[in-house]
KOLDRENVO-181650 format. One record per residue (C-alpha): z, x, y; residue number from 1. Coordinates in nm, 3 decimals. Example, Ala and Ser with C-alpha at 12.3 -4.5 7.8 and 13.67 -1.06 7.14 Angstrom:
KOLDRENVO-181650
(site (0.780,1.230,-0.450),1)
(site (0.714,1.367,-0.106),2)
//
This chain:
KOLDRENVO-181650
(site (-3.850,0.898,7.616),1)
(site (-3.509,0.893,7.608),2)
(site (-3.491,0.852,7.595),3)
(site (-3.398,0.517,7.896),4)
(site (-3.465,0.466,8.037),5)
(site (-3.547,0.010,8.328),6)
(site (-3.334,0.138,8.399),7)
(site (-3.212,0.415,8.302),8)
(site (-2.443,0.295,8.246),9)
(site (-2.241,0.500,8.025),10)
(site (-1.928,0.605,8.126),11)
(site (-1.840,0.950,8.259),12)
(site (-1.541,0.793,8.122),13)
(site (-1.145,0.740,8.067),14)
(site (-1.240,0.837,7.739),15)
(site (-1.324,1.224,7.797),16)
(site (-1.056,1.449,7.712),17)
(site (-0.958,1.664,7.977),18)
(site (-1.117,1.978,7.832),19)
(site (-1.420,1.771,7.780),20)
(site (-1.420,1.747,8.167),21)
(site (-1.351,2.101,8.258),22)
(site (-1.624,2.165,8.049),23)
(site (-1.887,1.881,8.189),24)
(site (-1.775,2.036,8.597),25)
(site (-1.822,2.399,8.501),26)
(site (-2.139,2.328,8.343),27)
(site (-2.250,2.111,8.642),28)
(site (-2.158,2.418,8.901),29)
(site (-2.399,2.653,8.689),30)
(site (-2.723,2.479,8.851),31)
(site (-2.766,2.302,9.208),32)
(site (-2.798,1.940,9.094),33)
(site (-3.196,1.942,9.233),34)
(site (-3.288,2.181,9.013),35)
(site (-3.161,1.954,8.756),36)
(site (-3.303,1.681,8.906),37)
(site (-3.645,1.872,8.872),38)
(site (-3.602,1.998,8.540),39)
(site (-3.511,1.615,8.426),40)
(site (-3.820,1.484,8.563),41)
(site (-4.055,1.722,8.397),42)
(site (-3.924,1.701,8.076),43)
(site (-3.934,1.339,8.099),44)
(site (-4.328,1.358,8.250),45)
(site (-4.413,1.582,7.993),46)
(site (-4.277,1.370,7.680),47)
(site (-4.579,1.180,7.691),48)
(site (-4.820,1.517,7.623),49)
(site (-4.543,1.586,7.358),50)
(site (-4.634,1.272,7.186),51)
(site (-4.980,1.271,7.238),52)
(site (-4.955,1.642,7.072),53)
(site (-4.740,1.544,6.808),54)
(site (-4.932,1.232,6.689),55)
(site (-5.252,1.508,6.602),56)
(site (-5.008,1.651,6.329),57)
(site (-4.751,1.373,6.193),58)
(site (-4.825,0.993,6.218),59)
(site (-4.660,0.791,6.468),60)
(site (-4.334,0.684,6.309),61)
(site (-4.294,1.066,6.163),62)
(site (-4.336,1.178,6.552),63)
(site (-4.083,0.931,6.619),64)
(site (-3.867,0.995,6.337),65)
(site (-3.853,1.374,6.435),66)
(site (-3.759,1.348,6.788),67)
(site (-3.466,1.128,6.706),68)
(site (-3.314,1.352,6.443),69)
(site (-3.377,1.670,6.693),70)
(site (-3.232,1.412,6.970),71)
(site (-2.905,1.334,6.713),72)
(site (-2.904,1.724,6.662),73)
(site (-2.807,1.831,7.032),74)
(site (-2.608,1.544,7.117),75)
(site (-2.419,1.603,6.794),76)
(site (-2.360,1.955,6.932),77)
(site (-2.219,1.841,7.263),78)
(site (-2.013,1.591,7.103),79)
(site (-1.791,1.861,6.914),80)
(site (-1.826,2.152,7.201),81)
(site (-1.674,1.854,7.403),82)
(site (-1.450,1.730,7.161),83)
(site (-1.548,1.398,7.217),84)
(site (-1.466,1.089,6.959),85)
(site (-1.727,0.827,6.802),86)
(site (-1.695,0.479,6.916),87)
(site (-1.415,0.250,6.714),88)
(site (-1.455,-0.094,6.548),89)
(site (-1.714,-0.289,6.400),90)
(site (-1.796,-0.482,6.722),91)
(site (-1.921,-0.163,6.964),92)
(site (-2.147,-0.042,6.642),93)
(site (-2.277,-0.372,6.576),94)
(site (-2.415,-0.357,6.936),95)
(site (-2.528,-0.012,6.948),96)
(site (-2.724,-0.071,6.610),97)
(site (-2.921,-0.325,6.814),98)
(site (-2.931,-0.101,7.132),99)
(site (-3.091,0.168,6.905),100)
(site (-3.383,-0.029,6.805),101)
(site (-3.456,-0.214,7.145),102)
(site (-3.405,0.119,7.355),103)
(site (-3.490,0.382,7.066),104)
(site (-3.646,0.299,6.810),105)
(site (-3.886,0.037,6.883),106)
(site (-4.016,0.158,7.183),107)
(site (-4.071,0.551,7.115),108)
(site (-4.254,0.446,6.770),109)
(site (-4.446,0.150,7.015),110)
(site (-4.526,0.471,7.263),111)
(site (-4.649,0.697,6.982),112)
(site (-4.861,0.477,6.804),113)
(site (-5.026,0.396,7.174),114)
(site (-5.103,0.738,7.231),115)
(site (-5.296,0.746,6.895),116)
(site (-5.598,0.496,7.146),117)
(site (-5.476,0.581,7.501),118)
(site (-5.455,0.868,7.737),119)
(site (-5.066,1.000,7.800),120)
(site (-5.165,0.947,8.141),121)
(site (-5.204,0.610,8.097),122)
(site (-4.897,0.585,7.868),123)
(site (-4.670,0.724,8.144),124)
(site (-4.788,0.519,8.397),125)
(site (-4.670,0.172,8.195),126)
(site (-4.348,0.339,8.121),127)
(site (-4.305,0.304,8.502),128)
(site (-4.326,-0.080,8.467),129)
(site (-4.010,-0.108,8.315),130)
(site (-3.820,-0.210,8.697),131)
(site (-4.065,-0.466,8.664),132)
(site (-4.023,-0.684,8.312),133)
(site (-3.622,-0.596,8.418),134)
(site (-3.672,-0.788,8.689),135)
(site (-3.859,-1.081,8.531),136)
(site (-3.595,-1.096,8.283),137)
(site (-3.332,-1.132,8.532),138)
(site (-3.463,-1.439,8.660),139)
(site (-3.369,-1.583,8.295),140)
(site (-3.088,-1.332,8.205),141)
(site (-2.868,-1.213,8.445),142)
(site (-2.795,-1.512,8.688),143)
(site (-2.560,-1.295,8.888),144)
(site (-2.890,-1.097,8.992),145)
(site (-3.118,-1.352,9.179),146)
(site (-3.361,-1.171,9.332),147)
(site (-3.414,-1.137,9.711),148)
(site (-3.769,-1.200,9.885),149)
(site (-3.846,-0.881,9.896),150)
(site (-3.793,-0.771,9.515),151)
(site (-3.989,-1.092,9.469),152)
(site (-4.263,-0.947,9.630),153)
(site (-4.207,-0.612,9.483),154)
(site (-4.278,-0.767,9.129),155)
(site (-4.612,-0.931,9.302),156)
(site (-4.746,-0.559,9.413),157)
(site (-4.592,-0.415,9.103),158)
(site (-4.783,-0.656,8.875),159)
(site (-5.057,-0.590,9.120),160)
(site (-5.037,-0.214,9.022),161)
(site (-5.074,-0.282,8.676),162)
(site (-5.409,-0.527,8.732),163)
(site (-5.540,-0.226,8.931),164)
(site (-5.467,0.090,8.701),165)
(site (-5.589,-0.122,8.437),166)
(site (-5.910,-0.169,8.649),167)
(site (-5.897,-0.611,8.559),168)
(site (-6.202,-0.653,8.801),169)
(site (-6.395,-0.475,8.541),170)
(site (-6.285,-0.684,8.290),171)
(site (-6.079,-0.406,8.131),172)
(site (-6.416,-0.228,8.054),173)
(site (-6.310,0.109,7.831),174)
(site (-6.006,0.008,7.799),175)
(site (-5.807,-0.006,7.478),176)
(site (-5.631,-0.322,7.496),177)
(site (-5.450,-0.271,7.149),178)
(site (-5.312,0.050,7.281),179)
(site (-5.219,-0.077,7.638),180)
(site (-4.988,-0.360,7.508),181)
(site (-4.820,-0.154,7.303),182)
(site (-4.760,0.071,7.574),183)
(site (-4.615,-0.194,7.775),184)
(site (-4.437,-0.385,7.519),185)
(site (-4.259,-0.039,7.558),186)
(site (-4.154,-0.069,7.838),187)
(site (-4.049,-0.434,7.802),188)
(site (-3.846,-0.325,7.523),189)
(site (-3.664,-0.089,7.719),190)
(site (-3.567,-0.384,8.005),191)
(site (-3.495,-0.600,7.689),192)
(site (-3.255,-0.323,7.562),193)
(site (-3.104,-0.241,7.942),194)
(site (-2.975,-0.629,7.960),195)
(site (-2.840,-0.659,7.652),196)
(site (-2.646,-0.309,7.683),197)
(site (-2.504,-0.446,8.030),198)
(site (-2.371,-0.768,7.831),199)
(site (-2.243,-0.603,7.536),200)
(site (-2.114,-0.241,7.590),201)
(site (-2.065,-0.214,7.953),202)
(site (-1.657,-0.155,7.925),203)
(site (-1.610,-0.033,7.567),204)
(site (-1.361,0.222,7.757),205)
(site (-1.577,0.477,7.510),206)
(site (-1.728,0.790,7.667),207)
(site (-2.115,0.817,7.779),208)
(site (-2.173,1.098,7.506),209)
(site (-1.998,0.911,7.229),210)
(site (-2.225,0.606,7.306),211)
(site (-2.533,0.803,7.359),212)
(site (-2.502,1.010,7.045),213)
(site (-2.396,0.719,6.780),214)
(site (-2.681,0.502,6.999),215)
(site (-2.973,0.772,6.898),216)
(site (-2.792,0.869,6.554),217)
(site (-2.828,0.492,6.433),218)
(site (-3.165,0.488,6.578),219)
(site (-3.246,0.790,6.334),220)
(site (-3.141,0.596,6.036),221)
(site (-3.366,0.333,6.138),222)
(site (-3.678,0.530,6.072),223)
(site (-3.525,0.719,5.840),224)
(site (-3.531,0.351,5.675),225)
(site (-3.885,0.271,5.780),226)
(site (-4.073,0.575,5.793),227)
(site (-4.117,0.653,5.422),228)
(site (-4.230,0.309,5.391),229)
(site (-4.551,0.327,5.606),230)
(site (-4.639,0.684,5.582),231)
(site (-4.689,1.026,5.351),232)
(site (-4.604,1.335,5.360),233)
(site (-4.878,1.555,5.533),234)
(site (-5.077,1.762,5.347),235)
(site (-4.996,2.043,5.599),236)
(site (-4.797,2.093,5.846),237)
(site (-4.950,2.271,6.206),238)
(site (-4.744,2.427,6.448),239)
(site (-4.864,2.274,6.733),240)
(site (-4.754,1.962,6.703),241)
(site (-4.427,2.032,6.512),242)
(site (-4.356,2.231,6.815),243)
(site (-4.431,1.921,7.061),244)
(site (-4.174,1.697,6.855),245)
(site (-3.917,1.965,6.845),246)
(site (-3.976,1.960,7.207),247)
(site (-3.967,1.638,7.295),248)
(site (-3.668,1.560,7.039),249)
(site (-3.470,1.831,7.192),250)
(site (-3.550,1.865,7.526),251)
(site (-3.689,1.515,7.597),252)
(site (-3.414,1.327,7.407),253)
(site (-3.099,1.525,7.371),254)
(site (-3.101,1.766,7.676),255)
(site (-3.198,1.539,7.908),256)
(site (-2.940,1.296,7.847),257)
(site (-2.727,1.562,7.926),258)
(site (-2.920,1.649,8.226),259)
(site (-2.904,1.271,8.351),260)
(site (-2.543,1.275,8.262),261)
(site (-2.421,1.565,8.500),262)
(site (-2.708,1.488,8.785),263)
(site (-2.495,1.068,8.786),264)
(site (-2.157,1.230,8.780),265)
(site (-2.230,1.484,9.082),266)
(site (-2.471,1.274,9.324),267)
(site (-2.437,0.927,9.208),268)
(site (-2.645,0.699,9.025),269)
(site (-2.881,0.541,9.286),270)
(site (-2.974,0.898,9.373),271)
(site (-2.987,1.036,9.011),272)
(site (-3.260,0.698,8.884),273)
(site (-3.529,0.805,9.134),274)
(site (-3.598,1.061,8.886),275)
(site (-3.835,0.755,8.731),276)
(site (-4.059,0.777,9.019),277)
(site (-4.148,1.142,8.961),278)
(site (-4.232,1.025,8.576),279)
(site (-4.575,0.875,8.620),280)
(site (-4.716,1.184,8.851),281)
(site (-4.603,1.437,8.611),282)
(site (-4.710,1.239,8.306),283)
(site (-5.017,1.234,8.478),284)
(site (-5.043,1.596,8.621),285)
(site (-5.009,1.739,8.268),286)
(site (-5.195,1.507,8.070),287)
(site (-5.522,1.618,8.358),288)
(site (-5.418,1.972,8.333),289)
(site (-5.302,2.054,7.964),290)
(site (-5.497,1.789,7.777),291)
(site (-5.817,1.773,7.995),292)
(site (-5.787,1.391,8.009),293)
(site (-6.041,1.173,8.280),294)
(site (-5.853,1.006,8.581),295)
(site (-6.096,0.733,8.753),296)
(site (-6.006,0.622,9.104),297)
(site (-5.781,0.324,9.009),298)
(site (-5.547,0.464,8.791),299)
(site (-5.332,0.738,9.034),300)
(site (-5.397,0.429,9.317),301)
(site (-5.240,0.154,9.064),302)
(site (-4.992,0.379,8.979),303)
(site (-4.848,0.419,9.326),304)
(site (-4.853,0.064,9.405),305)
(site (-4.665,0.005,9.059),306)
(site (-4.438,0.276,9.164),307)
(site (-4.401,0.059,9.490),308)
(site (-4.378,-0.253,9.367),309)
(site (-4.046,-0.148,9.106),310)
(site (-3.882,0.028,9.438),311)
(site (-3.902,-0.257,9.592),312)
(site (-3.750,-0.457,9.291),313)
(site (-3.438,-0.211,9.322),314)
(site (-3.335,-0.330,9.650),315)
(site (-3.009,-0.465,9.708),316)
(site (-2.846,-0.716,9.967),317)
(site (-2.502,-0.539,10.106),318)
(site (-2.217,-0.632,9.925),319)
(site (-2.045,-0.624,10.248),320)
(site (-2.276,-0.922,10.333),321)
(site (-2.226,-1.066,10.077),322)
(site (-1.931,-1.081,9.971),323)
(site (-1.730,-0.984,10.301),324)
(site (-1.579,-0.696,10.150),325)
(site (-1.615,-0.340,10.120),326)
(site (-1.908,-0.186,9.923),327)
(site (-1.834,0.155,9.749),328)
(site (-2.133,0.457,9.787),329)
(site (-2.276,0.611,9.500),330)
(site (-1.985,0.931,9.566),331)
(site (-1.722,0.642,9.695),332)
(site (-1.746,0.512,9.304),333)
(site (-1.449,0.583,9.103),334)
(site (-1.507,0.874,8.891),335)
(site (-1.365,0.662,8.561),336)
(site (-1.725,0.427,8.652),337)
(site (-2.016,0.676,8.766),338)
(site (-2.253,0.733,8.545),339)
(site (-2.078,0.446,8.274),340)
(site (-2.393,0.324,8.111),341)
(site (-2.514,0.342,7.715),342)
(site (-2.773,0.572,7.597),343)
(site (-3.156,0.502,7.486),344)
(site (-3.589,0.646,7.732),345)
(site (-3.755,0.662,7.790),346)
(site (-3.719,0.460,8.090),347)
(site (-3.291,0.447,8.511),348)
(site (-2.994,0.429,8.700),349)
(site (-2.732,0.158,8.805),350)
(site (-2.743,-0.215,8.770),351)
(site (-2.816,-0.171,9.156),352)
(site (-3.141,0.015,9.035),353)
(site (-3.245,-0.180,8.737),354)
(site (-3.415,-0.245,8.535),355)
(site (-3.429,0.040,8.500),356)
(site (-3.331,0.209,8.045),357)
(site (-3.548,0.759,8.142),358)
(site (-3.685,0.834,8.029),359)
(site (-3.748,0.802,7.850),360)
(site (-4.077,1.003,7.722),361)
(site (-4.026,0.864,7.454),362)
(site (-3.660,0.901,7.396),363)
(site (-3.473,0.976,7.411),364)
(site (-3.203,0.809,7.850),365)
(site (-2.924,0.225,7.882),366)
(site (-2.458,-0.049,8.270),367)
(site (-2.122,-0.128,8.411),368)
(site (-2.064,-0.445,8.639),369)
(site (-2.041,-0.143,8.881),370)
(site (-2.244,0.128,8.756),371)
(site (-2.536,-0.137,8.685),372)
(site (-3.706,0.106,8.280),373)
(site (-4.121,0.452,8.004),374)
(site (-4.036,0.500,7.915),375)
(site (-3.941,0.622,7.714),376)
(site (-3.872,0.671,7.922),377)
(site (-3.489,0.724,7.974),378)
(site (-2.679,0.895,8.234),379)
(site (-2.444,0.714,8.073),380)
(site (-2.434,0.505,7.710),381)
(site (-2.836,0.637,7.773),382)
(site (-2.893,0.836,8.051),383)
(site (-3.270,0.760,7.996),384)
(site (-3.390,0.399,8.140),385)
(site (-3.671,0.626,8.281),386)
(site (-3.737,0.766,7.966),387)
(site (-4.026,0.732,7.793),388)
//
């Protein structure tokens, strides 16, 4: 959720020290990266059954407001096992304040009060959109990153995907429109947030930690800001859903960051943001499973041709071809660049995979000119452009 998300650049960067490295390639040898891979993708797909959970206890901006400090709490953690330093001058945290409400903030509080009127099902499934309102905006945005025929088309069948899971021939019959937007203004949120990251904090020269820690730390004193101001206290408080936005703080905002950090620096980027198309199906599995929620025929059938369409939208002409020069693999890129990409969902990967940010679920996971979303939805500034 956190995510980020599109996608999905922070750096596994200059900045470390080398004890902070050490640390980061032991840590990485402890698990084969596709069990990591796996365990990223659940907790992701299951943020949005945390939220739905926690908004049954604590209104939508205390659900948010909870997994953002729990979020702050384990990043804060690695951040002094790893002896890692907060960003300098009054430029980079001017940036990440806005980075925290476009990628944090806004969106997770946008996802919770959507689950309040729509299924998590539902809710994970326009997370995926993300790729696709990246790619819109890059029309407009990014003029470096015209899009090909074929991502063309892949935002026609993406779009497509939506009309279906949202079942337009039926003129939306059942549907909760309030609740939909929301869900996708998400998501847009999250592409919003993705662009302006890659214009603003792409070579800060600061480390992927660093960013993602201060970017979710501001983001907590954002609702620490707003959420007195809209809501109570609750008369009680019930286990259940504290539990679900410990969770999905924890796990779905701070760990997996981490997670989406070490899967970029061992296997690449490109690899490391297909972990967004495994979002959707296990947002979907568990919200059938755990919450007993109704699937009709067009939902899982939109959701793969969204899924799809935002592959498609993540194709890339060679650079070779383009440019006549030589193109550098995912494990070809300079260690100083993988995985060099701010934090923030839900929502991805590269610039070569946006728009990507993890997810996010909702948290709580932001990209180089090299390095290039839920979400949430989502490894780098914010490993979570998938991240809901």
């Amino acid at each position: 959720m956190s995510p980020a998300a599109p996608p999905q650049p922070s750096p596994a960067s200059p900045s470390l020290t080398p004890t902070g490295s050490a640390l980061a390639a032991r840590g990485a040898r402890l698990l084969d990266w596709r069990v990591r891979f796996g365990a990223l993708a659940l907790i992701w797909g299951f943020s949005f059954l945390f939220i739905k959970v926690g908004t049954e206890g604590f209104a939508p901006f205390q659900v948010t407001f909870g997994r953002l400090l729990f979020g702050t709490a384990v990043l804060g953690v690695a951040l002094v096992v790893k002896r890692d330093r907060l960003p300098r001058g009054a430029r980079v945290w001017g940036h990440l304040t806005v980075a925290a409400f476009l990628l944090n903030a806004l969106p997770f509080s946008l996802f919770a009060y959507a689950e309040l009127t729509i299924p998590s099902t539902l809710a994970g499934i326009c997370n995926a959109t993300t790729p696709l309102w990246g790619m819109l905006l890059s029309l407009v945005a990014l003029s470096e990153d015209r899009p090909t025929r074929i991502r063309a088309a892949g935002l026609g069948i993406g779009f497509m995907g939506v009309l279906t899971v949202l079942g337009a021939w039926q003129g939306f019959s059942g549907l909760d429109v309030t609740g939909t937007a929301l869900a996708l203004l998400a998501s847009f949120s999250y592409a919003v947030g993705w662009i302006y990251v890659r214009r603003t904090l792409s070579d800060t020269g600061v480390s992927h930690l660093s960013l993602a820690g201060s970017q979710v730390g501001l983001a907590t004193l954002q609702l620490a800001v707003v959420t007195p101001l809209f809501t109570s206290m609750p008369d009680s408080v019930e286990v259940v859903p504290l539990l679900a936005v410990i969770a999905l703080g924890a796990l779905g905002t701070g760990y997996a960051m981490l997670l989406q950090y070490g899967v970029v620096a061992e296997v690449g980027p490109t690899t490391a943001s297909m972990v967004t198309y495994f979002i959707p199906v296990i947002a979907t599995a568990a919200g059938v499973a755990v919450l007993g929620e109704q699937l009709t025929w067009n939902t899982p059938v939109g959701a793969v041709i969204v899924l799809a369409g935002a592959a498609l939208t993540q194709t890339r002409t060679s650079r070779r071809r383009a440019t006549g020069g030589p193109r550098l693999s995912a494990r070809e890129t300079p260690p100083s660049r993988v995985g060099m990409r701010p934090a923030g969902a839900e929502r991805m990967g590269t610039r070569d995979d946006i728009l990507a940010g993890a997810s996010a679920p909702a948290s709580p996971v932001r990209r180089t000119p090299d390095a290039g979303p839920g979400p949430e939805a989502q490894a780098g500034h914010v490993a979570a452009e998938a991240h809901p």
